[in-house]
DRENSE-427976 format. One line per 2 residues: number of its first residue (from 1); for each residue x negated, y, z of C-alpha. Coordinates in nm, 2 decimals. Layout:
# DRENSE-427976
NUM = X:Y:Z ~ ...
***
This chain:
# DRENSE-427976
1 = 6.35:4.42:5.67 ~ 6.02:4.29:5.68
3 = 5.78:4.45:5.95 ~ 5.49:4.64:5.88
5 = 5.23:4.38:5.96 ~ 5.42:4.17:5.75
7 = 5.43:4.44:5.49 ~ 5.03:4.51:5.49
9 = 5.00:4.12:5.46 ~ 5.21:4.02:5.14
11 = 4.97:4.43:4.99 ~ 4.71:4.19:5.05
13 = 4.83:3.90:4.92 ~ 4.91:4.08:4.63
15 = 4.56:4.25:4.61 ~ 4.39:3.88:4.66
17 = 4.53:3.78:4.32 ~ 4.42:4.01:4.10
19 = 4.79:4.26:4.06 ~ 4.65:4.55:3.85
21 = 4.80:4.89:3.76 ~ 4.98:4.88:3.39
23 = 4.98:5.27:3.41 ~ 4.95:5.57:3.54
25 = 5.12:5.88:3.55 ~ 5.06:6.23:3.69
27 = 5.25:6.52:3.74 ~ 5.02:6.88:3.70
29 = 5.17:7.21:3.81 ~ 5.06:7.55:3.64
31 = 5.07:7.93:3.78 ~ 4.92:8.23:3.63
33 = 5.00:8.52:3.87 ~ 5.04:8.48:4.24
35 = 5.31:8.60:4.44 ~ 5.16:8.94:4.48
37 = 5.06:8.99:4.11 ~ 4.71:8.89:4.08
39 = 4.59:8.67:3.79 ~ 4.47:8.31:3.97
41 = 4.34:8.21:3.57 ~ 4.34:8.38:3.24
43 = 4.63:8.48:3.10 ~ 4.79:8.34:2.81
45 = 4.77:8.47:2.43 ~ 5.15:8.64:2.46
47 = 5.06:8.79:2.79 ~ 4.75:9.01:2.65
49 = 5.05:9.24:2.45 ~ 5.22:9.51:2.70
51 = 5.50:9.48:2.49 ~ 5.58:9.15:2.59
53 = 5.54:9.17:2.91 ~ 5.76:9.47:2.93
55 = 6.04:9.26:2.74 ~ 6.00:9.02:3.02
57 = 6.02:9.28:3.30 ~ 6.32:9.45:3.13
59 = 6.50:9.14:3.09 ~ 6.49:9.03:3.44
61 = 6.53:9.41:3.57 ~ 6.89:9.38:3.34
63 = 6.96:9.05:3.46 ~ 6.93:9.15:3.86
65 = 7.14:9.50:3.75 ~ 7.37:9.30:3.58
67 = 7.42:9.07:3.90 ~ 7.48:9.33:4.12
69 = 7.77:9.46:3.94 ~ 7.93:9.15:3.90
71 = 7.89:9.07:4.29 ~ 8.05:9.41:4.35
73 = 8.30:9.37:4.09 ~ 8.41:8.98:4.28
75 = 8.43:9.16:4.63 ~ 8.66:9.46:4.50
77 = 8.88:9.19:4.35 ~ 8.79:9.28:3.98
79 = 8.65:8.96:3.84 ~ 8.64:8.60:4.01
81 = 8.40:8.38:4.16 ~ 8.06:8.45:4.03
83 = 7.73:8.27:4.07 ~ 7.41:8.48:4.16
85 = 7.08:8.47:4.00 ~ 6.91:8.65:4.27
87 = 6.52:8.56:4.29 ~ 6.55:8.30:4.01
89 = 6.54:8.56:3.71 ~ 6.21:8.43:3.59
91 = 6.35:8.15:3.50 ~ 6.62:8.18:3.22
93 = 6.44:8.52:3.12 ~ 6.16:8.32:3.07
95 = 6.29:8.00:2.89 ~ 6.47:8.26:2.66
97 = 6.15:8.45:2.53 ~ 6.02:8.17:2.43
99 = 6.28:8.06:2.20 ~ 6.33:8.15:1.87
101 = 6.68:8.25:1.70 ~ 6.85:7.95:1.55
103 = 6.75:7.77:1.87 ~ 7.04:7.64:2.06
105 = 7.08:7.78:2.48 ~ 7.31:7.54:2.71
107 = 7.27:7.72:3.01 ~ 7.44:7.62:3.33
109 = 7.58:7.88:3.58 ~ 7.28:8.15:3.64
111 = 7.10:8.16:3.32 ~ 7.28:8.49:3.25
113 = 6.92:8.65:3.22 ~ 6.82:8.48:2.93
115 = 7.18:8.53:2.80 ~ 7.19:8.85:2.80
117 = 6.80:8.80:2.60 ~ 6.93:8.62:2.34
119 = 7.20:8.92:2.30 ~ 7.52:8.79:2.46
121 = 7.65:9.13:2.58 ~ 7.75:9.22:2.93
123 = 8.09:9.26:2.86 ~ 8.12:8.93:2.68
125 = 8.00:8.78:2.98 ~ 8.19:8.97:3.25
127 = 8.50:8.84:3.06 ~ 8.41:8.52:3.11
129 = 8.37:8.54:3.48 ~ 8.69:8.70:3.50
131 = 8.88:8.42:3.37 ~ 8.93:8.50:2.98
133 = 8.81:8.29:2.70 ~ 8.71:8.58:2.51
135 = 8.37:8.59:2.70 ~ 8.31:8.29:2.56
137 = 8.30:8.37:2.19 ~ 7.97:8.56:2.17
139 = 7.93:8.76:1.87 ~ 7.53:8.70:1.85
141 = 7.37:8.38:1.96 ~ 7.71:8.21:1.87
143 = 7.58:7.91:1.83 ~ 7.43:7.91:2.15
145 = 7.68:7.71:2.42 ~ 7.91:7.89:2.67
147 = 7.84:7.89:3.05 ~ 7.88:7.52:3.20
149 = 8.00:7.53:3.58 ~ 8.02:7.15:3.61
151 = 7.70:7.01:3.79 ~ 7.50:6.85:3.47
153 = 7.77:6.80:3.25 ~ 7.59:7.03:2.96
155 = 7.30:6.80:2.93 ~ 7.45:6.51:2.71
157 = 7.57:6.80:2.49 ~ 7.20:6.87:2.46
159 = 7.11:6.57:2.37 ~ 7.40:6.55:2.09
161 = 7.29:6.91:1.97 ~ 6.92:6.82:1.94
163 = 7.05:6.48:1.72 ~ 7.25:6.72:1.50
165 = 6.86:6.90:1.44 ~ 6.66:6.59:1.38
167 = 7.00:6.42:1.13 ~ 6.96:6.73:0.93
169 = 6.56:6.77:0.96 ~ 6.62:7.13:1.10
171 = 6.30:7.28:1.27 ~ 6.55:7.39:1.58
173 = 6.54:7.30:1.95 ~ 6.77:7.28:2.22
175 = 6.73:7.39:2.53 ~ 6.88:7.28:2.80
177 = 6.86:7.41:3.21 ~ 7.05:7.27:3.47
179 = 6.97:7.28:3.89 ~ 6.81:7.09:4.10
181 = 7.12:6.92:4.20 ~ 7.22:6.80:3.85
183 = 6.92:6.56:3.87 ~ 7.10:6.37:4.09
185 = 7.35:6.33:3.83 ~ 7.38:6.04:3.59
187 = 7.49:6.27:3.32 ~ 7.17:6.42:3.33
189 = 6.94:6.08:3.34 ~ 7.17:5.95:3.08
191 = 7.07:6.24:2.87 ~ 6.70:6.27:2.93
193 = 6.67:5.85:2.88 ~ 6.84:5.94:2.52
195 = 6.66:6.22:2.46 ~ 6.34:5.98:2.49
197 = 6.45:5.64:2.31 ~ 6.57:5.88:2.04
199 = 6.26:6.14:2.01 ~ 6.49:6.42:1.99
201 = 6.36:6.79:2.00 ~ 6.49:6.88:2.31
203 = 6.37:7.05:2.63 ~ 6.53:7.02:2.94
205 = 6.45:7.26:3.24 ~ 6.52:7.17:3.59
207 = 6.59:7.56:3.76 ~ 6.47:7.42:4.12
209 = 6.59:7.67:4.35 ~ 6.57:7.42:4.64
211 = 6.98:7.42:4.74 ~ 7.28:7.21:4.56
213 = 7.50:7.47:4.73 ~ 7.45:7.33:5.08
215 = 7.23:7.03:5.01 ~ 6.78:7.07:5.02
217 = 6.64:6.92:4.78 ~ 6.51:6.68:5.05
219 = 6.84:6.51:5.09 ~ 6.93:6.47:4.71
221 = 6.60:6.24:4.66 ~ 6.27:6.07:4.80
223 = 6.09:6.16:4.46 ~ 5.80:6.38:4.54
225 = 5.90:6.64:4.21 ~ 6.19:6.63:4.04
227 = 5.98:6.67:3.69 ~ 5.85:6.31:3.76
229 = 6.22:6.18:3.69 ~ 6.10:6.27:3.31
231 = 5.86:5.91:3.37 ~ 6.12:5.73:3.40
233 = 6.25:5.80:3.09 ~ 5.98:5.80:2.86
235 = 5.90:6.19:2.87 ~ 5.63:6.42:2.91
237 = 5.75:6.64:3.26 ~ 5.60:6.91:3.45
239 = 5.60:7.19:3.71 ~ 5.53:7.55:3.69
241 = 5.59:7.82:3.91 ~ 5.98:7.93:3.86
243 = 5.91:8.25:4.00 ~ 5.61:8.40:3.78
245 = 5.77:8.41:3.43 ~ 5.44:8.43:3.25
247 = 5.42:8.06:3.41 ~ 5.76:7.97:3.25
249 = 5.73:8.14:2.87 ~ 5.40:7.95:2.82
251 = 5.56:7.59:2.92 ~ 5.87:7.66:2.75
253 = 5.70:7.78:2.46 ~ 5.46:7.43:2.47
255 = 5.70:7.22:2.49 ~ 5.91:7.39:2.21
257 = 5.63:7.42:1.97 ~ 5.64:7.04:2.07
259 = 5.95:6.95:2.01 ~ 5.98:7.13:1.68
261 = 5.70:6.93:1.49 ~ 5.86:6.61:1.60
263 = 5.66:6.57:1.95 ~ 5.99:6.47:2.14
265 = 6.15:6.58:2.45 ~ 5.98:6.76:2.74
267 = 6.13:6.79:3.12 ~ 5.95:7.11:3.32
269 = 6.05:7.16:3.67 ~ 6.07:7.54:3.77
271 = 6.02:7.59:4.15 ~ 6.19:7.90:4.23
273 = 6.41:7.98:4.54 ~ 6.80:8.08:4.57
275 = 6.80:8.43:4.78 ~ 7.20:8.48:4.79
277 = 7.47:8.21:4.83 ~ 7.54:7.94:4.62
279 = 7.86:8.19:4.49 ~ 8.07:8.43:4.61
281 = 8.27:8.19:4.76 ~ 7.99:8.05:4.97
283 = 7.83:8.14:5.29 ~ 7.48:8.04:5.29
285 = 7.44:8.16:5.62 ~ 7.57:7.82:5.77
287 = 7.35:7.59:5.67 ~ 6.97:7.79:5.63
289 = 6.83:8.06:5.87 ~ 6.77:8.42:5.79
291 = 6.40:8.38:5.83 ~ 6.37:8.13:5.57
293 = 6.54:8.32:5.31 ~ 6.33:8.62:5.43
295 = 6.01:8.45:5.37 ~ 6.09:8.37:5.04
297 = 6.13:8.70:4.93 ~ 5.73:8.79:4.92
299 = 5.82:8.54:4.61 ~ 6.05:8.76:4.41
301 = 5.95:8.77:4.02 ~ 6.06:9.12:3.93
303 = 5.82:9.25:4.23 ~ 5.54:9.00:4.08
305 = 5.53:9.13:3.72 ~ 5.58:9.47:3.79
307 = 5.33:9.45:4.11 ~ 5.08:9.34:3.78
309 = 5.22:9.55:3.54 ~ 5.10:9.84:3.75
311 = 4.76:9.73:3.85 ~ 4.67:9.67:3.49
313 = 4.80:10.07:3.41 ~ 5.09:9.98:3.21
315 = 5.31:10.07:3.43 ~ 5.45:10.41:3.62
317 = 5.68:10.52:3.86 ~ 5.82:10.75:3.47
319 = 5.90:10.38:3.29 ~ 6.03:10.25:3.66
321 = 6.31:10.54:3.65 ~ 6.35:10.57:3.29
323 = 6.40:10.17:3.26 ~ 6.66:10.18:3.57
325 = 6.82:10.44:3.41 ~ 6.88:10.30:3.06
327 = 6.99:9.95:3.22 ~ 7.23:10.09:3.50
329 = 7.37:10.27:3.25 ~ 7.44:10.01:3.03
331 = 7.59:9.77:3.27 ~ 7.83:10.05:3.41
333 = 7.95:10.13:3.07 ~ 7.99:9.75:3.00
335 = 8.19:9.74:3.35 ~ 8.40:9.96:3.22
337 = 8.48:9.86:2.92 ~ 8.57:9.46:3.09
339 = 8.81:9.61:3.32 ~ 8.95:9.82:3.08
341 = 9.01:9.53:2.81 ~ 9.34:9.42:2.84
343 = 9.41:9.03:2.98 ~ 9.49:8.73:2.77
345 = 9.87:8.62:2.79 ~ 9.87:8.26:3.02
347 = 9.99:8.11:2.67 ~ 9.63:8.12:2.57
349 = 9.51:7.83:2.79 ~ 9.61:7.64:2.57
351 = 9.44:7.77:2.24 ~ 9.07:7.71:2.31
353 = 9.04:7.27:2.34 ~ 9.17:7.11:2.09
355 = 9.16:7.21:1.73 ~ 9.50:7.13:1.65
357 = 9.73:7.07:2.02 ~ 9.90:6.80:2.08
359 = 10.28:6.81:2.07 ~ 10.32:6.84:2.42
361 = 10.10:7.13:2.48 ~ 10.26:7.29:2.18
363 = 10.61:7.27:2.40 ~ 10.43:7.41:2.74
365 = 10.27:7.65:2.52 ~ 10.59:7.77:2.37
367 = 10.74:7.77:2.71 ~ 10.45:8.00:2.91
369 = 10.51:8.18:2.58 ~ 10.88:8.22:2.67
371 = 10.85:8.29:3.05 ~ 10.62:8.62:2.99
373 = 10.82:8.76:2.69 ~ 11.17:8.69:2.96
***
């Protein structure tokens, strides 16, 4: 390796001859409320009705409720490994808003905010947690894609989905978020390179909670933001505060308005930060301290919003209990009615891949068939 005198003397070599930049690129980062709930700029147009911003509270108040029952539900042995969304509800909440109805989800493995948004029930998606392919088949948004719990694997998908829109001129998006740690990922570089060379509408949204289940976001790459990685690929990228979802609806909704009138693919990074273990099956206390986890919670976008909410009088400790109410209700009564659904037979593993099975899955099927009815 060359030293650093020797370093400094081919810069200036290189200066002496006239090397010039070819281009330039930035990165720009947007915020509208701080982490206590004051307004650093004025708001945007959607964030002047109460109504939506009440959506937006409900929706990640549902999505938290939601997530403590399933963490109760994995520790009482009721339903199987489950992956939090603790202090990153702001994120999916806010990438669903902004879509519209025939838009197309693929969320990874915490999106199940914006899920439950764009009406997959709670039941549906308890069901999938506990291991039956039932949860999978949503009755609305069924067009939207099931949970993907391989790293970065949902992102080519994407990009096929999005080609589907432009082949058949269809004003439709797809959206696609994934973690920090699928940017590592080829699947995913593969997809946004596509995305770019074939102008596809497509908008792909990094959820940056700053762990790849023990890894920092330090150790994955040198790149100074992840939302630079959309450069490379011929993209417009960006970075927004992951925990104030005013921040999120208004970049999602950009770069879908984009996308839709034939503007190409957009990459926006959400900096948010993962409060509770990777997944149940995780112990995040071995690789970060207490105190770091702690600090981060003064960032927490349900105390954010409604911190706002009340300062601007559209908000009371009345709608506080009456909205806690409604949504505890609804998640206990959806609790019960997952674990009182009876289970799939084992023969139905094999019903949900191929369209028509193979002949030798058609003889193990017929066998696990066998064993339970013996």
């Amino acid at each position: 390796m060359p030293s650093a005198e020797r370093i400094e003397e081919l810069l200036e070599t290189r200066r002496d001859v006239g090397a010039t930049p070819v281009a330039r690129f930035e990165i720009r980062y947007s915020r509208y409320l701080d982490p206590k709930g004051n307004p650093v700029r004025p708001l945007p147009d959607f964030a002047r009705d109460p109504g939506e911003l009440v959506s937006l509270y409900r929706g990640m108040v549902l999505a938290r409720r939601f997530d403590a029952k399933a963490v109760a539900l994995q520790r009482t042995g009721r339903l199987g490994t489950f992956a939090s969304s603790l202090g990153q509800e702001a994120v999916s909440v806010g990438v669903a808003s902004a879509m519209r109805a025939d838009d197309v989800l693929l969320p990874s493995f915490r999106e199940h905010g914006g899920q439950l948004l764009r009406g997959v029930s709670p039941v549906e998606l308890l069901l999938f947690w506990g291991g039956d392919e039932r949860g999978s088949d949503f009755a609305e948004a069924c067009e939207d894609f099931p949970v993907c719990v391989p790293v970065g694997t949902h992102a080519p998908h994407a990009v096929g989905v999005a080609l589907a829109f432009k082949l058949r001129r269809e004003k439709r998006v797809a959206a696609c978020i994934f973690g920090d740690g699928a940017t590592s990922k080829g699947d995913v570089a593969e997809a946004l390179n596509v995305a770019g060379v074939w102008n596809l509408p497509a908008v792909f949204l990094i959820n940056n909670n700053h762990w790849a289940i023990s890894v920092p976001v330090s150790q994955q790459t040198a790149a100074e933001t992840l939302a630079q990685k959309a450069i490379s690929a011929g993209i417009e990228g960006e970075q927004v505060d992951g925990n104030d979802v005013i921040a999120v609806r208004e970049a999602t909704a950009r770069a879908l308005a984009k996308a839709r009138a034939g503007g190409g693919p957009h990459l926006i990074e959400a900096l948010t930060y993962r409060l509770g273990d990777h997944t149940t099956a995780d112990d995040a206390s071995r690789y970060r301290s207490g105190p770091d986890v702690s600090a981060h919670w003064a960032e927490d976008p349900i105390t954010r919003l409604r911190n706002y909410l009340v300062a601007e009088r559209l908000w009371g400790k009345t709608d506080e209990e009456k909205l806690l109410g409604e949504v505890s209700g609804a998640i206990e009564r959806a609790a019960e009615t997952y674990l009182a659904t009876p289970p799939q037979g084992p023969e139905t593993i094999f019903d949900y891949t191929y369209e028509r099975l193979p002949k030798d899955l058609v003889e193990q099927r017929e066998a696990a068939l066998g064993a339970v009815q013996r």
